[in-house]
TORKEPA-864480 format. One line per field, with one value per residue (C-alpha): chain; residue number from 1; x, y, z; residue in three letters. Coordinates in nm, 2 decimals, decimal comma, padded with zeros to 4 digits. Layout:
BEGIN
c = A ...
k = NUM ...
c1 = X ...
c2 = Y ...
c3 = Z ...
r = Ala ...
REM end
This chain:
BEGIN
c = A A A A A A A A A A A A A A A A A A A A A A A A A A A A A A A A A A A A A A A A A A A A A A A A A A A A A A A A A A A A A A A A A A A A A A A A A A A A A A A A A A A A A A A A A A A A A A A A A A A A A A A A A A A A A A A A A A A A A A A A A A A A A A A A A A A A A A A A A A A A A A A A A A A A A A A A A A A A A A A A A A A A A A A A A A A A A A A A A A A A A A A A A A A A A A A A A A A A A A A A A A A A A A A A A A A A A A A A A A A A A A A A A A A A A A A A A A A A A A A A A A A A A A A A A A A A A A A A A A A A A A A A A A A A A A A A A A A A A A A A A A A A A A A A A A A A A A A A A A A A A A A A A A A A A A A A A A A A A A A A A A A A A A A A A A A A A A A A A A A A A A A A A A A
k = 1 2 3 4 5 6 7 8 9 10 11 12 13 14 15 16 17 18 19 20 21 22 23 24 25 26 27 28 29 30 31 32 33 34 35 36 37 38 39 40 41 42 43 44 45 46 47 48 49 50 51 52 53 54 55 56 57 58 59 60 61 62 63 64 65 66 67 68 69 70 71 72 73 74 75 76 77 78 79 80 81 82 83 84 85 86 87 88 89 90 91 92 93 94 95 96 97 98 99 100 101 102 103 104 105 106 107 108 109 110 111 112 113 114 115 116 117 118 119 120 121 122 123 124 125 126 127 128 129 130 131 132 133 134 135 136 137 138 139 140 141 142 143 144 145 146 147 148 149 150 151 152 153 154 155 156 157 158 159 160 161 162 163 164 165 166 167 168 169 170 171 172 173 174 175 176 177 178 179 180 181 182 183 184 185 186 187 188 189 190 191 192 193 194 195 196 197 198 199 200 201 202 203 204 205 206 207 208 209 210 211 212 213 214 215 216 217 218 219 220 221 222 223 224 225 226 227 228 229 230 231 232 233 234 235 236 237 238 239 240 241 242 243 244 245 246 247 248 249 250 251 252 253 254 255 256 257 258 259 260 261 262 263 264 265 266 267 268 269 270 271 272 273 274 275 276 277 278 279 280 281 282 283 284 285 286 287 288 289 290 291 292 293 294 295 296 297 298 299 300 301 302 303 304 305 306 307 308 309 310 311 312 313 314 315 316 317 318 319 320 321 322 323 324 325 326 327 328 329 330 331 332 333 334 335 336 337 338 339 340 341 342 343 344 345 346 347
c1 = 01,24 01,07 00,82 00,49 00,55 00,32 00,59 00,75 00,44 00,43 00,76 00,65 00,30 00,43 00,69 00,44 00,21 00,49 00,62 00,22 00,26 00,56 00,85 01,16 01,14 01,39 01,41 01,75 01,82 02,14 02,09 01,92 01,69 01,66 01,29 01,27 01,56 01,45 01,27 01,52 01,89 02,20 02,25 02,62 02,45 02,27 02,56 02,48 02,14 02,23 02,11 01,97 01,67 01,59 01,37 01,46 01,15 01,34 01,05 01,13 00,98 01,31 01,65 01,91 02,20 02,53 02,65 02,30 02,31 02,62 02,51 02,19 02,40 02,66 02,38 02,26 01,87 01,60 01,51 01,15 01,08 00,79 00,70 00,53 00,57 00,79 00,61 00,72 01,02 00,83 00,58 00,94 01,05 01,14 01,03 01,29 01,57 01,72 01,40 01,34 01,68 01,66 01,30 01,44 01,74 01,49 01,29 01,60 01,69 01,37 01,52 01,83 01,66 01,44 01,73 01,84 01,45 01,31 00,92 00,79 00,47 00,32 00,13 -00,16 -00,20 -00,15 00,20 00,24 00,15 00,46 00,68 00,59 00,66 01,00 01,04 00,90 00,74 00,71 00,43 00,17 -00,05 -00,02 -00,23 -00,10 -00,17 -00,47 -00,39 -00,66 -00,42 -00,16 -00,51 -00,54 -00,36 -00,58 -00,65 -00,47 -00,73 -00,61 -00,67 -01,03 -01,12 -01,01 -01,24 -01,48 -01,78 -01,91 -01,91 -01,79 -01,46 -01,31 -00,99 -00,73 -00,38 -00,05 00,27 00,24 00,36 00,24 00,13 -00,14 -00,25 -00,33 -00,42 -00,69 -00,82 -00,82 -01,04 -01,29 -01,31 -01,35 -01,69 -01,77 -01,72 -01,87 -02,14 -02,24 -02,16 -01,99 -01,90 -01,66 -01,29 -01,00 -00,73 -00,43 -00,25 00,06 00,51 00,62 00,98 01,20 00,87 00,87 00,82 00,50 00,39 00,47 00,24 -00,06 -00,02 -00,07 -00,39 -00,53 -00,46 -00,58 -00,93 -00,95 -01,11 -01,04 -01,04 -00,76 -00,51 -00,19 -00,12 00,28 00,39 00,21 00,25 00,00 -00,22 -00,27 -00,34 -00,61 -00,74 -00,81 -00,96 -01,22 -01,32 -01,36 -01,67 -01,56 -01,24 -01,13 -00,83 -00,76 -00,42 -00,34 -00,05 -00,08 00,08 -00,18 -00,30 -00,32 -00,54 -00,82 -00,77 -00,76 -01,08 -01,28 -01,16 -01,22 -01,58 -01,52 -01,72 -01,40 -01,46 -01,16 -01,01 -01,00 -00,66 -00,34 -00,46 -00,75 -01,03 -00,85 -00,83 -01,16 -01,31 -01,70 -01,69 -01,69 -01,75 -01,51 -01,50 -01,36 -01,32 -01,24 -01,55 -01,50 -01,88 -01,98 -01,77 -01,82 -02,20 -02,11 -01,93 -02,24 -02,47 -02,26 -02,22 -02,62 -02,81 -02,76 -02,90 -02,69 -02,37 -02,44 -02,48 -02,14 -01,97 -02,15 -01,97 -01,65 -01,64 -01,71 -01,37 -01,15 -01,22 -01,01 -00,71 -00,72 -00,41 -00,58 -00,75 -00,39 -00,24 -00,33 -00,26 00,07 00,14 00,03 00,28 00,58 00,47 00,48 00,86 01,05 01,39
c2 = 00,67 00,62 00,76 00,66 00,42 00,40 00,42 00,69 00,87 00,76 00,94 01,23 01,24 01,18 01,48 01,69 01,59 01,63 02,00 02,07 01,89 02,14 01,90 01,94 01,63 01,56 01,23 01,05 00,82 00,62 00,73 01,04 01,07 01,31 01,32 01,43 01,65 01,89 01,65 01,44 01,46 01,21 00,96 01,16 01,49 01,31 01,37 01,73 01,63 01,34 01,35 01,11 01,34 01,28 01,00 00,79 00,68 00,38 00,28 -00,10 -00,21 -00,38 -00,49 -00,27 -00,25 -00,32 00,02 00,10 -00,15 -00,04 00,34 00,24 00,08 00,41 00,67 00,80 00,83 00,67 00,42 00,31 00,06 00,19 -00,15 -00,17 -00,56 -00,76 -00,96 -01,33 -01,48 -01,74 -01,52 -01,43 -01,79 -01,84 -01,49 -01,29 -01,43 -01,19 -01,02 -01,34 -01,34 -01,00 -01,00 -01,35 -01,09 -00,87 -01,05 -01,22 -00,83 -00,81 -00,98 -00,78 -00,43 -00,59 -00,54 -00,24 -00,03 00,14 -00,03 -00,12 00,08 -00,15 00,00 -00,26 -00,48 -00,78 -00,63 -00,60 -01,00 -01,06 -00,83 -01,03 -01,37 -01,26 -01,18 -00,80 -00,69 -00,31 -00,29 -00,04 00,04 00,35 00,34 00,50 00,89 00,94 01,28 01,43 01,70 01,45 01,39 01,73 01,70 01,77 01,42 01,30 01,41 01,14 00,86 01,01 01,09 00,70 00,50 00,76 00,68 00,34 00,02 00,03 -00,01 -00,25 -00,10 -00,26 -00,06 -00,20 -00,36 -00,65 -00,90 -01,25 -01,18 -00,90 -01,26 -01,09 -01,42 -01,42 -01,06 -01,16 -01,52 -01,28 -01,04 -01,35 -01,43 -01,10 -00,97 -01,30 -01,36 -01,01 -00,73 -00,78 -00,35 -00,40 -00,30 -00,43 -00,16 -00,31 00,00 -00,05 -00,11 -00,42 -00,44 -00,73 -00,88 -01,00 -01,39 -01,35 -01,04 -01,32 -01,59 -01,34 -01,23 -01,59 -01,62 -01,35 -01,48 -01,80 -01,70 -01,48 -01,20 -00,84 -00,51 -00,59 -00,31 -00,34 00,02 -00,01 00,26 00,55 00,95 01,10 01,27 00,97 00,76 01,08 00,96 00,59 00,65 00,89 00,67 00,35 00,20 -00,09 -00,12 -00,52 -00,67 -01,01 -00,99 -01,22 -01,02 -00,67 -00,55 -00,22 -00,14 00,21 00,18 00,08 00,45 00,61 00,43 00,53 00,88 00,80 00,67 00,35 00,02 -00,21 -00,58 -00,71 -01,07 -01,10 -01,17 -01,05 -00,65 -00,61 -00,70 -00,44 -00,19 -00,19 -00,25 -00,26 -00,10 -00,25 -00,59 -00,88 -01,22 -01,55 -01,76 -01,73 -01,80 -01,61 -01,60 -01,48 -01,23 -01,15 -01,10 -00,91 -00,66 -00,63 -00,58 -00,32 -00,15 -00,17 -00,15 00,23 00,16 -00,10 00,13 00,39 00,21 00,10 00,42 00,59 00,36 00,39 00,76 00,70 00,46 00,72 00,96 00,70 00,79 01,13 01,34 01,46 01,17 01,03 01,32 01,25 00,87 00,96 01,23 00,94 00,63 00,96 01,00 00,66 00,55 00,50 00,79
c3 = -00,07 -00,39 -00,63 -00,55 -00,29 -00,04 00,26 00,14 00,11 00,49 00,58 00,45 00,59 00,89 00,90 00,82 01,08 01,32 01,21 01,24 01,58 01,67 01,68 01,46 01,21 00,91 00,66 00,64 00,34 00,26 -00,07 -00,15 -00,42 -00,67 -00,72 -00,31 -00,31 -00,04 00,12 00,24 00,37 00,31 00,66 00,65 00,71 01,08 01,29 01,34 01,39 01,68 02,04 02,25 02,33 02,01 01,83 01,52 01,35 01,13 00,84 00,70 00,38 00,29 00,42 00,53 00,41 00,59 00,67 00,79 01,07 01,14 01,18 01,37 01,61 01,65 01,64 02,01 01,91 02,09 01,79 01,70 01,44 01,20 00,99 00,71 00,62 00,36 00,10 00,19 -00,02 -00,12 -00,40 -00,57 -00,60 -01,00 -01,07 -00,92 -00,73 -00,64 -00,43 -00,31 -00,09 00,00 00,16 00,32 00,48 00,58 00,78 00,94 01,05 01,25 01,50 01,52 01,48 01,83 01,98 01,92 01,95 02,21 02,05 01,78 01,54 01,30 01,03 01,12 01,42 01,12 01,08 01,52 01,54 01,26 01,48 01,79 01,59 01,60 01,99 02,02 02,31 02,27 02,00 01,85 01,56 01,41 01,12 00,74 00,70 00,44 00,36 00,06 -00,02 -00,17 -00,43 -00,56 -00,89 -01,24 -01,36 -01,68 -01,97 -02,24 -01,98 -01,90 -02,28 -02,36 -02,02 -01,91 -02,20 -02,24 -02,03 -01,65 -01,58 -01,30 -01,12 -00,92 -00,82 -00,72 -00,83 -01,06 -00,84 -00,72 -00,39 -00,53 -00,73 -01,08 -01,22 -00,99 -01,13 -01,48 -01,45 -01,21 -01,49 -01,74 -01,60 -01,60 -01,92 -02,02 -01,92 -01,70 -01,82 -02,19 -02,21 -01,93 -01,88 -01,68 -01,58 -01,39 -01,28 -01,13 -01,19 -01,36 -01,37 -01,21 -01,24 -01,61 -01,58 -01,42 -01,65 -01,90 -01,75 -01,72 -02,05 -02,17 -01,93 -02,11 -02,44 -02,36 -02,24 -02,52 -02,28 -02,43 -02,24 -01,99 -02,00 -01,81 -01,77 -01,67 -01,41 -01,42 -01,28 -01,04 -01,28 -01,45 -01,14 -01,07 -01,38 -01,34 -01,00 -01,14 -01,47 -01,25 -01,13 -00,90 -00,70 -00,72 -00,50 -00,48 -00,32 -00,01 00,13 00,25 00,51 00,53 00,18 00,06 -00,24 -00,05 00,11 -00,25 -00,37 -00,02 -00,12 -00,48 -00,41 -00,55 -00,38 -00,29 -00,36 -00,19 -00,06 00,34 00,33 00,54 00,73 00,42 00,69 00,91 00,71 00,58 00,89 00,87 00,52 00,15 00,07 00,22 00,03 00,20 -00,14 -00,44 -00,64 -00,97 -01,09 -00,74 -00,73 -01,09 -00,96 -00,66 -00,90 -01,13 -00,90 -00,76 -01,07 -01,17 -00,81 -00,73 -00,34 -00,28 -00,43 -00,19 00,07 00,07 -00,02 00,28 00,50 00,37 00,39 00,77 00,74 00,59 00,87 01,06 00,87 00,81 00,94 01,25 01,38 01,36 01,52 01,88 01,83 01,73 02,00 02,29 02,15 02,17 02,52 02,60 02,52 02,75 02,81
r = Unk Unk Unk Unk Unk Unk Unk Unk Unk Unk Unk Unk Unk Unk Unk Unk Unk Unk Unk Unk Unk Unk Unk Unk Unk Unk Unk Unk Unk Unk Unk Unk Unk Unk Unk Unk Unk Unk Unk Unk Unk Unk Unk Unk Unk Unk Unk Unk Unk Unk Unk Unk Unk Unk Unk Unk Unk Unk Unk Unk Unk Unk Unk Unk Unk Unk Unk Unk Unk Unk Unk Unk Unk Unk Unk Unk Unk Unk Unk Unk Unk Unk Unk Unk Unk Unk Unk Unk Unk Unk Unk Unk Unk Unk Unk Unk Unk Unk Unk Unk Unk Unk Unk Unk Unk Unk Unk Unk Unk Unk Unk Unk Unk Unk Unk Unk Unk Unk Unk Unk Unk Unk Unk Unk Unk Unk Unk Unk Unk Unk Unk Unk Unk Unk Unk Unk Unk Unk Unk Unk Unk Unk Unk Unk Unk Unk Unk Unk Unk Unk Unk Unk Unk Unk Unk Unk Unk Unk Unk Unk Unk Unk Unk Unk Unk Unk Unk Unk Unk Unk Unk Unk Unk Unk Unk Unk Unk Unk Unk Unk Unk Unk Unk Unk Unk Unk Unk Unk Unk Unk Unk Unk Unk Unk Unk Unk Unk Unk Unk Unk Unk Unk Unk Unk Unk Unk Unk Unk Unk Unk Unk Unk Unk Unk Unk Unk Unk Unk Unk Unk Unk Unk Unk Unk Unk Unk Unk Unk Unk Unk Unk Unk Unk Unk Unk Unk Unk Unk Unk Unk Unk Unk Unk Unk Unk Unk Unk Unk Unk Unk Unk Unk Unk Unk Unk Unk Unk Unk Unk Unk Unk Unk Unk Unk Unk Unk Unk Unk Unk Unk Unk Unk Unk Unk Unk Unk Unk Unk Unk Unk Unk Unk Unk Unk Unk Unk Unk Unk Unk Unk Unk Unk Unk Unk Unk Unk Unk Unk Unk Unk Unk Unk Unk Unk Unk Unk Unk Unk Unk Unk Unk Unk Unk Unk Unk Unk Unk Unk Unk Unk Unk Unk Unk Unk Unk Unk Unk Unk Unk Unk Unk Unk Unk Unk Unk Unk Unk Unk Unk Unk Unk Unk Unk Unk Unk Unk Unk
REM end
């Protein structure tokens, strides 16, 4: 579990749609964390929990350690598999090493957690088809939780007093890391602070650390195109996330690996138009909403973005059909998915 990370958002969306449900549902961590202390319980207290009428919902982002394979395999639960995808090794090679190996070790386990699962819930039916690469039969979608509530937090008024006058500002929000392809971001916004719309803003919201050499590398990009307004905002709390949503005109992604992709969620919410890459479960998760590009042709999609930002029609347009997508997601049009794939494992 960690601190605005979109899984464990998950696990905790998902225990509360079950308690609303009416079944008995508690979060076990190898290590507990402080910031969800009350939300969660150490894997020592689950012995007094244990039965086999119950269900163990395992969520992997990540490997497991040791002693967790070793507990799954002793504990009595029916176990389900709840995966949310690993980034592949190979966007850590000669940036971090040591993420490199353990996403390698993760993906290795897929096979051995196959064996020991009653089925398996991918987040998207992009992360079911990697499940079934690696020999699983028992497979689901059961989509991420939107829940609006988890949005309800007074947004940050520095960050809105600093981007809300003047030119538009272009969001994107995730971890600086290679597979979200940042370089990609920057030479986009190039053309269109160039040449488009010169009152434009870049703001790169999202964690950096372990991820210095390529922080490096895009730093230099920037300096070398000499574009300005690109802000790399670091890790940031809740209210200030509120606050870039809400000052932000166009939601931009570029990434080619995602194994669901929350943000897109947030700007639907947000009503942000999404420009995004059609890469990994993007096109799934969007579905027939925002705008899907298939290449990466900087000055078109630095057009796309201004016409989005100047042509009022065509902007509501889009945001009327992705407030018909986040119904999809909303805690109780996940509900009775959820309530069918319990009813359908096996004793």
């Amino acid at each position: 579990m960690a601190y605005g990370d979109a899984a464990s958002n998950q696990v905790l969306s998902l225990q509360r749609l079950l308690r609303d449900m009416g079944y008995g549902s508690e979060v076990f961590c190898e290590e507990q964390p402080f910031l969800f202390e009350g939300n969660t319980r150490s894997i020592t207290q689950h012995a007094r929990h244990a039965s086999p009428e119950n269900v163990l919902l395992l969520h992997f982002t990540m490997e497991y350690s040791n002693e967790v394979m070793s507990w799954l395999r002793r504990v009595p639960e029916r176990k389900v598999l709840i995966y949310h995808n690993i980034t592949p090794h190979t966007y850590f090679a000669g940036i971090n090493g040591p993420l490199a190996e353990a996403a390698k070790r993760g993906r290795r386990q897929l096979s051995q957690l196959r064996d020991l699962t009653a089925a398996g819930w991918g987040v998207s039916a992009f992360n079911c088809q990697e499940l079934e690469e690696h020999g699983w039969t028992n497979l689901d979608v059961l989509p991420i939780i939107f829940d609006p509530k988890r949005y309800a937090v007074r947004p940050d008024r520095t960050i809105l007093s600093r981007y809300e006058a003047d030119g538009p500002n272009i969001l994107f929000v995730g971890r600086v890391a290679p597979n979200k392809c940042f370089e990609d971001l920057v030479l986009t916004f190039f053309y269109l602070k160039r040449w488009i719309r010169p009152d434009a803003r870049l703001l790169l919201v999202g964690a950096h650390g372990g991820m210095e050499p390529y922080v490096a590398f895009l730093e230099r990009l920037v300096d070398k195109l000499h574009v300005p307004d690109v802000t790399f905002t670091g890790h940031v709390s809740n209210a200030e996330l509120m606050a870039y949503y809400r000052c932000s005109h166009v939601y931009l992604s570029m990434s080619e690996h995602e194994g669901f992709g929350v943000p897109l969620l947030e700007s639907m919410h947000f009503e942000l138009p999404i420009v995004a890459y059609a890469a990994a479960a993007i096109p799934e998760t969007l579905g027939e909403c925002g705008a899907l590009i298939n290449e990466k042709d900087y000055p078109a999609i630095a057009e796309l973005i201004g016409l989005l930002i100047e042509d009022e029609g065509l902007r509501d347009t889009m945001l009327a059909g992705q407030r018909r997508r986040l119904e999809s997601f909303l805690p109780k049009s996940v509900e009775g998915r959820l309530e069918e794939l319990l009813n359908a494992l096996p004793p």
